[in-house]
C-alpha positions, 0 to 999 in steps of 0.5 A: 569511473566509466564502470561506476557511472554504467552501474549507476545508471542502469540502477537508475533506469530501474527505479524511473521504469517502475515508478512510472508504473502507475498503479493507482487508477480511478482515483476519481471514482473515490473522491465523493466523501473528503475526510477533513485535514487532521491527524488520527481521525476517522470517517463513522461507519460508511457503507460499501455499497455492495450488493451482498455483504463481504466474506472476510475471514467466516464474519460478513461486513456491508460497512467499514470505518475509513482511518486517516492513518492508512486503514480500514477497519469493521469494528471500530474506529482506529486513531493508533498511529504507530504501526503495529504488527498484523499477524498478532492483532485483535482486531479486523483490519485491511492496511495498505500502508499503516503510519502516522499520516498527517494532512493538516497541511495544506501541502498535502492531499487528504483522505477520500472515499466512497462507493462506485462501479467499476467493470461492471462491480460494485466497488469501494475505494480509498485514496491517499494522494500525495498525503504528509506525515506527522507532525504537519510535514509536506516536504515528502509526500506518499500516494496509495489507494485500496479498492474493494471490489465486490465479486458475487459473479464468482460466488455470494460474499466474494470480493477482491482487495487491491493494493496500488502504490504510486509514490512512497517517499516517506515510512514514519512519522515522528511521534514514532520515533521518525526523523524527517519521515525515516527510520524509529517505527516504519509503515506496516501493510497487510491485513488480519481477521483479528485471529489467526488469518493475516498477511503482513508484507515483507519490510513491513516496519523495517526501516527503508524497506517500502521506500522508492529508493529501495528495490524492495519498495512497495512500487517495484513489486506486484502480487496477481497483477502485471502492474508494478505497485499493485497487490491483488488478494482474491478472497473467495469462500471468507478466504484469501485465494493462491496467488495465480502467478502474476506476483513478480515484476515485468519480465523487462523489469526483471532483466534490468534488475538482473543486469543491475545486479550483476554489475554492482557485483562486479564493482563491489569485486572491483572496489574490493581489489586493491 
């Protein structure tokens, strides 16, 4: 008894570490433009306030559609709210958390955008805080935000894009075969050009996989960042640069987890033993 509640809590101390990373910031920069409470809609073409236009990919961009449902994207307006694979898409999209976001309730929060500085760059940004699903569900909220930061200092057209994840409690709505937020066809989270550049993360439409409660959730994890729950592409040159090795957890995160590993090994092992 003693060995399982050790176990348990050690996990436990895992989870609470990171999701008290905090990667969402400056959610009050993008709060100029609301999207009103609905379900599949989309902003009209909005600027990004850059001074240069972007370089995604060999095609320049100085406006975007802001979608609803977890995306930006160049072209047109995206009500789609099954998430889709990146990797074989036709179409420019940068996704943070791709899924059938629903904030007709007024327990949830809504979509917010817009232009503004920050450390001295021109940026772009949107917040979904603590935003339902479909159809009109509030009783699991999620809370991301993308940034697009303007970065000429490194060359004309270069920008950054920023993933942060604060909390994800729910993956599907039921339109897309979800039940109470969970399983049928789960968030995506990536980016395409429309042809053959794209990243698609990890877990991306399977079933729990970006949730709080898993280890692979979106919070635990970092790409070019030391903050838990932030994922940093540098895009420089129309293309996506290396990562510079800030991509893995907090060393401290990581001797938890470790730990944790180990001793639910070992009660698997005990368990096992009859």
């Amino acid at each position: 008894m003693k060995f399982n509640k050790l176990a348990l809590t050690v996990a436990s101390l895992i989870l609470a570490s990171s999701a008290m990373a905090g990667a969402v910031h400056d959610a009050s920069l993008f709060t100029t433009n609301t999207l009103a409470r609905n379900d599949d809609s989309s902003t009209g073409l909005v600027s990004m306030g850059f001074t240069n236009p972007a370089n995604f990919f060999g095609t320049t961009y100085s406006n975007l559609y802001v979608n609803n449902n977890g995306n930006v994207t160049f072209n047109t307006p995206l009500s789609t709210y099954t998430p889709f694979g990146l990797t074989t898409n036709s179409f420019p999209i940068i996704a943070p958390f791709l899924a059938d976001v629903d904030t007709r309730n007024a327990a949830s929060g809504v979509t917010q955008y817009g232009a503004s500085t920050l450390g001295g760059h021109n940026v772009f940004g949107v917040n979904w805080l603590n935003v339902g699903y479909y159809s009109n569900q509030a009783d699991k909220l999620n809370s991301f935000q993308l940034i697009l930061t303007e970065r000429a200092d490194t060359g004309l057209g270069n920008f950054d894009i920023e993933f942060n994840y604060d909390q994800i409690l729910w993956e599907t709505g039921s339109a897309s075969g979800g039940v109470n937020g969970f399983g049928g066809t789960p968030a995506a989270a990536g980016y395409t050009d429309g042809g053959a550049n794209d990243f698609e993360f990890a877990g991306s439409r399977t079933t729990l996989a970006f949730l709080d409660s898993n280890l692979t959730g979106l919070i635990h994890g970092s790409r070019d960042s030391n903050t838990l729950g932030q994922y940093i592409f540098n895009v420089r040159n129309g293309t996506i640069a290396p990562p510079d090795g800030n991509n893995v957890p907090e060393p401290a995160t990581l001797a938890l987890t470790g730990l944790a590993l180990a001793w639910m090994a070992a009660l698997r092992r005990r368990v096992n033993v009859k």
